[in-house]
C-alpha positions in Angstrom: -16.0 -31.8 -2.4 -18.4 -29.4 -1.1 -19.8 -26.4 -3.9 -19.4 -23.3 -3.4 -22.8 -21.3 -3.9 -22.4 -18.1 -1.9 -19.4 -16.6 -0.3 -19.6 -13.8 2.3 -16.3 -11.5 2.0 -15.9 -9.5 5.7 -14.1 -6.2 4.8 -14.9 -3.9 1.9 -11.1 -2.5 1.9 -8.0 -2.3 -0.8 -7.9 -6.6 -0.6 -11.8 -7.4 0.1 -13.5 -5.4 -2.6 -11.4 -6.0 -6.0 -10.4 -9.8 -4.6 -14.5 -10.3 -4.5 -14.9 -8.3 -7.6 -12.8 -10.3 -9.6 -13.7 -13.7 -8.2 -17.7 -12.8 -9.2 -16.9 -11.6 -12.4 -15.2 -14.9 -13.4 -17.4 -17.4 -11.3 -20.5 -16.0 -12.6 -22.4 -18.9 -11.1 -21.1 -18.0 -7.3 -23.1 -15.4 -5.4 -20.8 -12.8 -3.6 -21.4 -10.6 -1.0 -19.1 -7.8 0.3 -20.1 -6.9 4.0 -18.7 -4.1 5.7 -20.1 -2.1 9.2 -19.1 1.1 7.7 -22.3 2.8 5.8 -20.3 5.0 4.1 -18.0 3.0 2.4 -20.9 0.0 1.0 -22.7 3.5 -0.2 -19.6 4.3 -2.4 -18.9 0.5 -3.3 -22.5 0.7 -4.8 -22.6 4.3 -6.2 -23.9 4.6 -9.6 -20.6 6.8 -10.8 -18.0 3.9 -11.1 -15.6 6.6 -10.7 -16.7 7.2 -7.2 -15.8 4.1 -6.2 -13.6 4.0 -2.8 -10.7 2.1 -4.2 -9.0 3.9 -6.7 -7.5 0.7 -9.1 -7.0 1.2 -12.8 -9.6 -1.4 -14.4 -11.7 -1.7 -11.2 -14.5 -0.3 -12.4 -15.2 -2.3 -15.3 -15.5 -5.4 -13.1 -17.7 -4.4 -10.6 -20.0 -2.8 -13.4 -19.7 -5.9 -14.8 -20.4 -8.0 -11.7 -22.1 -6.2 -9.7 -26.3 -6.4 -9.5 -25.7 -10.0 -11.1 -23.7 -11.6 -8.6 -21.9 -9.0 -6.6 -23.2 -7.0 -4.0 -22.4 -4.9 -1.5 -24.1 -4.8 1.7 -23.9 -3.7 5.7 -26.1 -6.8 6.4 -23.4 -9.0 8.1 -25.2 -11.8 10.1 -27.6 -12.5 6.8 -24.6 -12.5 4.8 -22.6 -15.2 7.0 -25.7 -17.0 7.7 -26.1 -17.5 3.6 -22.6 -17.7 3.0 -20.7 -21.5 1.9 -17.7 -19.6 2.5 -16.5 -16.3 4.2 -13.4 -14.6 3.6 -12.4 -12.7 6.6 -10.6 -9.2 5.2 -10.3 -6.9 7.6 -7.2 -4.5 8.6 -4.6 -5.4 11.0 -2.6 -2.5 11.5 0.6 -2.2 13.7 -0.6 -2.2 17.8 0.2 1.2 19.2 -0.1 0.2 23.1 0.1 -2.6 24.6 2.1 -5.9 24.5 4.3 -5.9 21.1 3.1 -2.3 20.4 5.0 -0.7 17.3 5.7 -4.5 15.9 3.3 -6.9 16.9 -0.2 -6.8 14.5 -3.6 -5.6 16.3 -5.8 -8.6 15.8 -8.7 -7.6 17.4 -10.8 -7.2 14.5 -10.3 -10.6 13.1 -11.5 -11.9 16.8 -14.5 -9.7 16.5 -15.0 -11.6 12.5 -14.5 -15.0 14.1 -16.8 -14.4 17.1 -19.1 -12.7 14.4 -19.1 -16.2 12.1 -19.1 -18.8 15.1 -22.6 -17.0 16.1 -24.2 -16.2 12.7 -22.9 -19.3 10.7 -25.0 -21.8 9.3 -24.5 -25.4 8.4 -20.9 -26.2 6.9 -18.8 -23.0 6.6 -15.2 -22.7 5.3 -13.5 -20.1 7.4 -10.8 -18.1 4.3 -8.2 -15.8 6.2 -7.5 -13.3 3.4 -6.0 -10.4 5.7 -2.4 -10.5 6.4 -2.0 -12.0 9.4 1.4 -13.7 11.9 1.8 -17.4 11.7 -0.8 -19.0 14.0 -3.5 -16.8 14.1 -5.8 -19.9 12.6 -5.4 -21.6 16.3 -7.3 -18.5 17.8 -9.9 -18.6 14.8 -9.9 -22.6 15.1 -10.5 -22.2 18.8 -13.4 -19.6 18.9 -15.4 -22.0 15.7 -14.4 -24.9 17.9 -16.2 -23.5 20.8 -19.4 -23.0 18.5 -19.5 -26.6 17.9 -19.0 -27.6 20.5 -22.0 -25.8 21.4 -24.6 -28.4 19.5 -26.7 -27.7 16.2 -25.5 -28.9 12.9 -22.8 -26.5 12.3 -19.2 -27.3 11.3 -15.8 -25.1 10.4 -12.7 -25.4 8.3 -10.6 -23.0 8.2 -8.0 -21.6 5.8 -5.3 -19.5 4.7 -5.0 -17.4 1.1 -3.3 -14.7 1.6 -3.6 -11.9 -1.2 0.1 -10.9 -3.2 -1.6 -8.0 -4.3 0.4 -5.0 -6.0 -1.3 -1.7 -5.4 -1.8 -0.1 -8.5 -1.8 -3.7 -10.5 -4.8 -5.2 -8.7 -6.5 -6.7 -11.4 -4.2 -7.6 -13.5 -2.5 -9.4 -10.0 -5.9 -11.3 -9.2 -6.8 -11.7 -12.9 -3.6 -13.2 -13.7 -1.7 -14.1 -10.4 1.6 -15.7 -10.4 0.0 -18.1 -7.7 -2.5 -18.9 -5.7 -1.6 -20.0 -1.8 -4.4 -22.4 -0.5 -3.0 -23.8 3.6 -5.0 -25.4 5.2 -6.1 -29.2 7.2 -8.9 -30.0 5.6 -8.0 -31.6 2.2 -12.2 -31.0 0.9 -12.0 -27.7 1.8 -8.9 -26.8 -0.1 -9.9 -28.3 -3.0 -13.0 -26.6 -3.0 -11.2 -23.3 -2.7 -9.1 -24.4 -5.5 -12.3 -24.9 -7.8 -13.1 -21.1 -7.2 -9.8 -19.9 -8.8 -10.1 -23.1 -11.3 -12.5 -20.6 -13.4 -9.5 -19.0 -14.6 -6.0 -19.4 -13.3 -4.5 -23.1 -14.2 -3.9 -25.4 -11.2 -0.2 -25.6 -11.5 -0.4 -22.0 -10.1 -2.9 -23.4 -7.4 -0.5 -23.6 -4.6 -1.3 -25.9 -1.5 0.4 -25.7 1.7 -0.1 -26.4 5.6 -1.7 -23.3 7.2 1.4 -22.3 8.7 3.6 -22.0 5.6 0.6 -19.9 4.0 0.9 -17.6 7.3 4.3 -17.4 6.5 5.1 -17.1 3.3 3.0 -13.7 3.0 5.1 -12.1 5.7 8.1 -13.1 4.1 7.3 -12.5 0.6 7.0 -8.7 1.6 9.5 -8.3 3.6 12.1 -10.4 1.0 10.9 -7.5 -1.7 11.2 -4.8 0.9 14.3 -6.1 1.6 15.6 -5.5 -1.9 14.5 -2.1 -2.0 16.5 -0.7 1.3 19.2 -2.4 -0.2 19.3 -0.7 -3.4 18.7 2.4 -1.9 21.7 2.0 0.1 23.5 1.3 -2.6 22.2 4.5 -4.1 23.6 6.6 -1.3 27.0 5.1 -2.0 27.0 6.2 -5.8 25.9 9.6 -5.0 29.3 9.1 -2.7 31.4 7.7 -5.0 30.3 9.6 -9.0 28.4 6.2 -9.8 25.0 6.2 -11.2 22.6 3.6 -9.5 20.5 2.9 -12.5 23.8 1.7 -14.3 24.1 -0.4 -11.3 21.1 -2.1 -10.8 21.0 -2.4 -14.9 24.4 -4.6 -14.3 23.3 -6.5 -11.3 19.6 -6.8 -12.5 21.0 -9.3 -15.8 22.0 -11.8 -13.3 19.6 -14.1 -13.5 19.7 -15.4 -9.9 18.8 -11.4 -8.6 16.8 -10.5 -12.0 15.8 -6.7 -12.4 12.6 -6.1 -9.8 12.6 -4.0 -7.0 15.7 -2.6 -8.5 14.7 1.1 -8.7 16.1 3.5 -6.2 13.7 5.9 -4.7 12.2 7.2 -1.9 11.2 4.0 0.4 9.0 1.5 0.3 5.4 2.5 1.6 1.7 1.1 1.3 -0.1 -0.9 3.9 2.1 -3.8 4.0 5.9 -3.9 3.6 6.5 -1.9 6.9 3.7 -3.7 9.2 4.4 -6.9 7.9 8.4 -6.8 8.5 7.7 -5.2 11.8 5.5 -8.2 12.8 7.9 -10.6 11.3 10.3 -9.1 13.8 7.6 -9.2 16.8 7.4 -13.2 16.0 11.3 -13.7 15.6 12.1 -12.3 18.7 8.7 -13.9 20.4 10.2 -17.2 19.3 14.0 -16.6 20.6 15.8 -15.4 17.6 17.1 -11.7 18.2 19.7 -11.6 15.4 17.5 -12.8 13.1 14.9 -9.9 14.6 17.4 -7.5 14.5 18.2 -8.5 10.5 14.7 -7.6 9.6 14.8 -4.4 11.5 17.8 -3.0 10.1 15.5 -3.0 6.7 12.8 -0.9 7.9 15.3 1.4 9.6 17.1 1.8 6.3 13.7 2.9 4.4 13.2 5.8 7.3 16.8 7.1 7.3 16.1 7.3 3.1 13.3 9.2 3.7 14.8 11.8 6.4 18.0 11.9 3.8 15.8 13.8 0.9 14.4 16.0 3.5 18.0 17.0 4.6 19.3 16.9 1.0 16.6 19.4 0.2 16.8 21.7 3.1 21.2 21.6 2.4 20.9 22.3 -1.2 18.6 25.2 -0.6 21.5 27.5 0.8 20.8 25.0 4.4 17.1 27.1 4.8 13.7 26.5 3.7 12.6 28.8 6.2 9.5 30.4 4.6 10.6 28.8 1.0 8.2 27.6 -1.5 8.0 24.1 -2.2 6.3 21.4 -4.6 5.3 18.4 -3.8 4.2 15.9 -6.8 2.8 12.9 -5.5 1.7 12.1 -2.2 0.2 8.1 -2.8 2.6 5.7 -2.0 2.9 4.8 -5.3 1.6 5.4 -8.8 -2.1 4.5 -9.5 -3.7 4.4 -5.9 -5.2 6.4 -4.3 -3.6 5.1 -0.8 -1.1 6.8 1.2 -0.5 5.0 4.1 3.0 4.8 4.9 3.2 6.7 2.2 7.4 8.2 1.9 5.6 11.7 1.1 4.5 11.8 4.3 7.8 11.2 6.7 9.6 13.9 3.8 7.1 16.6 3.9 7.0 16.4 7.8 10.5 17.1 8.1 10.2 20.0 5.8 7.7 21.4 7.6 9.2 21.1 10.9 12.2 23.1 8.8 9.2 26.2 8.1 9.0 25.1 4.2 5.6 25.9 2.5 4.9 23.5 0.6 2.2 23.0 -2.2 1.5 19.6 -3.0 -0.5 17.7 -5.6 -1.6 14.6 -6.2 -4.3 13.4 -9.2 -6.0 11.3 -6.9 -5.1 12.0 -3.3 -7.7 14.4 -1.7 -6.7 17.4 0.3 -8.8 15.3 3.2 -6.2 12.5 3.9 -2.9 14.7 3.0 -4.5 16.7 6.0 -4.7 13.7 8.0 -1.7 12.4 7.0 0.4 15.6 8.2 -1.7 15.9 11.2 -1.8 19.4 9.8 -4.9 21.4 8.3 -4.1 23.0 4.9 -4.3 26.6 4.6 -5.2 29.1 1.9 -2.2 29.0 -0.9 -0.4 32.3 -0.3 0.4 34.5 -3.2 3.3 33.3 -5.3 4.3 36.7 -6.3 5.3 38.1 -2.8 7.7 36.1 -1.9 8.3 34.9 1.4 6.4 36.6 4.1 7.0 37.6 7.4 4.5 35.1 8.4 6.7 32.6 6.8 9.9 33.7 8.1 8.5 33.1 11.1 9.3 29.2 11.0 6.5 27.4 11.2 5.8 25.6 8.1 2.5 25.3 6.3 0.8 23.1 3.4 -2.1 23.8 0.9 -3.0 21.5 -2.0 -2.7 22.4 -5.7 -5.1 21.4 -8.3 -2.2 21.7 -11.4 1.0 20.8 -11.3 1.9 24.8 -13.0 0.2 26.0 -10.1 2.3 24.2 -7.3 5.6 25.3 -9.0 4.7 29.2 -9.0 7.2 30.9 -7.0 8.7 27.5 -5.6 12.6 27.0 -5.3 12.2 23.6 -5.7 9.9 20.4 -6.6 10.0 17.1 -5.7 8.7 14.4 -7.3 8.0 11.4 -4.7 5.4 9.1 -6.7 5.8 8.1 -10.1 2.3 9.3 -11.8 2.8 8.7 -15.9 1.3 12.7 -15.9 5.0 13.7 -14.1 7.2 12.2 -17.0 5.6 14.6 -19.9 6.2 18.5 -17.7 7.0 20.9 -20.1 10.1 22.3 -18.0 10.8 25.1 -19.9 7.2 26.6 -19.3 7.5 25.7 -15.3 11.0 26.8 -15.0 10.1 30.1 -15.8 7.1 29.9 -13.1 10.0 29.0 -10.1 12.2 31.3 -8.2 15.8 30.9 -9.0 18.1 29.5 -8.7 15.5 26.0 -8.7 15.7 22.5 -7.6 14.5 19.2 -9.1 14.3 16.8 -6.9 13.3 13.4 -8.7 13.4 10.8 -6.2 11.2 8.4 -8.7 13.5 9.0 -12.0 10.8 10.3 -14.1 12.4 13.3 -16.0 14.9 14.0 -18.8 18.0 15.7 -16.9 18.5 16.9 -20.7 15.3 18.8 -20.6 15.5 19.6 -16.9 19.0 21.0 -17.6 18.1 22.9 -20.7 15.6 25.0 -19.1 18.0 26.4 -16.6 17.1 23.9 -13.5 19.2 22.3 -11.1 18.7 18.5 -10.7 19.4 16.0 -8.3 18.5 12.0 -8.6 18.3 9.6 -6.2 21.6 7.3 -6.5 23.5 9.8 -9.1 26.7 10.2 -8.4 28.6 13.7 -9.2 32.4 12.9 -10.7 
């Protein structure tokens, strides 16, 4: 079994960077390198202020302070890197294709070409080939076909490639690669797996060392996510039925979630699924159903992403019917615009297809978010902010008019002065302690609470004179 010495990681993203952190900080012994063509982001990984770092993860920092300038670097050097490297992870982003063949399901691949191509030229000597991004089933035939072709070529280099995917919770990062319910190892090459299996021996025990073909690692990541998407369009459906019917989905999913054969994860109703994965992934998942002659079973998956978007354009219309059927010129708050609590990441964030709609109805709409910056809302909503207006007058002619506007708030008081409502759309620990009698009295009444992540007391909410609606809460 070949030792591991030096691994090259290809991506400094959300996966790359904490993954390689984590793996240095326990394999003290292993020299990792973190390449990335993007100056920018290596300057941040290797900023002095851990708090500047470009991946927000709770416990993040003390890794890489711990790791890195021993055996973790960071670097834009990428040929030196994979020429040095016994090992190189290839972590890069495959978002969803927007032209082409398969575009708006099928995954945009190009990059991890470009990272193979990359390897087959600067490789040197033995190299094992780690696909870490999320990728379809098959993509190791084109990476096995461009290393073959550099073999093939003469010199004393040689490939195996493998898969190990990342089942990474954003938010719970380290915890998930510190102590991971499994590692999956696919692969052809029984040396090569084994000698990936010694790097996670340093700390998780082999019975959660998982070893599969490459095919069923392909596979199972695609499926894991879209299995737990899955359970959260369906209790969200569910949700819309109780708010039909005077039920109360959190007494629901409490009844179903003792059943041991469901169990009580994924059972919260809210706003949608979001995040970087749960929607690509499904949508490729589709792409490779219907590739491979299985429309009904395409069509399954589909109906799971098309339930998260109709959740998310249901709060929007909730909001604008409970508000007299206007939010013409109406203040707004926004709390939370990350996808989830504790990241930084918005991307496919539900905060983003709500507060769209709302705009497109003329709201205003303040939002804040502790770690969100005012940058990547604005690039989110395709809209610049503008200069927060003054709470006291009211709405304006300006925003009569109908066409909506944003601007971010640095306190939560400040985003609910003069609003009619607030919603709450990520589940930051900061939202569950609001003193609601002091922000009532900042609102325009009659006000709405909108807690679409079940953070607040409806005693206090109530008590201080607000009107509160929650996702899957039926009214008898």
């Amino acid at each position: 079994m070949p030792s591991i010495r030096s691994i090259c990681c290809i991506g400094a993203g959300y996966v790359g960077g904490p993954t390689m952190a984590v793996i240095a900080d326990r394999c003290p012994g292993v020299q990792v390198t973190v390449v990335d063509i993007n100056q920018a982001r290596i300057d941040a990984w290797n900023d002095a202020d851990l708090s500047k770092l470009p991946v927000y993860e709770p416990g993040l920092d003390a890794v890489v302070g711990r790791a890195r300038g021993r055996n973790l670097r960071f670097s834009t050097a990428v040929d030196e890197a994979i020429a040095a490297a016994d090992m190189v992870f290839i972590s890069v982003n495959t978002p969803t294709k927007t032209k082409g063949l398969g575009a708006g399901q099928a995954s945009d691949l190009r990059w991890v070409e470009a990272c193979a191509r990359q390897v087959a030229k600067s490789a040197t000597g033995h190299t094992i080939v780690v696909e870490k991004s999320t990728l379809p089933v098959r993509t190791a035939e084109a990476i096995k076909a461009i290393l073959a072709s550099a073999e093939a070529s003469g010199g004393d280099r040689s490939f195996a490639v493998l898969s190990n995917p990342e089942f990474l919770a954003e938010g719970t990062a380290i915890p998930d690669l510190e102590s991971p319910d499994r590692v999956l190892i696919g692969g052809e090459h029984p040396e090569a797996i084994d000698a990936l299996a010694c790097v996670y021996s340093h700390w998780v025990p082999q019975e959660r060392i998982l070893r599969t073909n490459l095919w069923s690692s392909e596979l199972s990541k695609l499926t894991a996510n879209a299995f737990l998407a899955q359970r959260i369009s369906s209790i969200n459906s569910v949700a819309a039925l109780c708010e039909a019917t005077g039920a109360d989905v959190r007494e629901v999913a409490r009844a179903i979630g003792t059943d041991s054969r469901i169990g009580p994860k994924f059972l919260n109703a809210g706003p949608g699924f979001g995040g970087s994965c749960f929607q690509k992934d499904i949508l490729n998942l589709v792409y490779l159903c219907r590739h491979f002659g299985l429309p009904d079973v395409a069509d399954y998956w589909e109906s799971v992403v098309q339930l998260n978007t109709w959740q998310q354009h249901r709060i929007a219309r909730l909001v604008v019917q409970k508000l007299f059927g206007t939010v013409t010129g109406k203040r707004l708050a926004i709390l939370g615009f990350a996808f989830k609590a504790d990241t930084n990441d918005t991307r496919e964030a539900p905060a983003i297809r709500i507060a769209k709609d709302l705009l497109e109805e003329g709201a205003q709409l303040a939002i804040h978010d502790p770690k969100v910056e005012p940058e990547q809302i604005a690039r989110d909503l395709s809209l610049p902010a503008s200069e927060a207006p003054n709470a006291e007058s009211g709405p304006t002619r300006a925003s009569l008019s109908g066409e909506g506007t944003w601007w971010p708030s640095a306190s939560v008081a400040a985003a609910l002065e003069g609003a009619d409502s607030v919603l709450i759309l990520t589940e930051w620990n900061q939202y569950r302690q609001l003193d609601w009698t002091d922000l009532a009295q900042r609102m325009r009444q009659p006000a709405w609470v909108f807690d679409a992540r079940s953070v607040v007391d409806p005693d206090q909410v109530h008590a201080a004179g607000l009107k509160l609606w929650r996702i899957g809460e039926g009214q008898p």
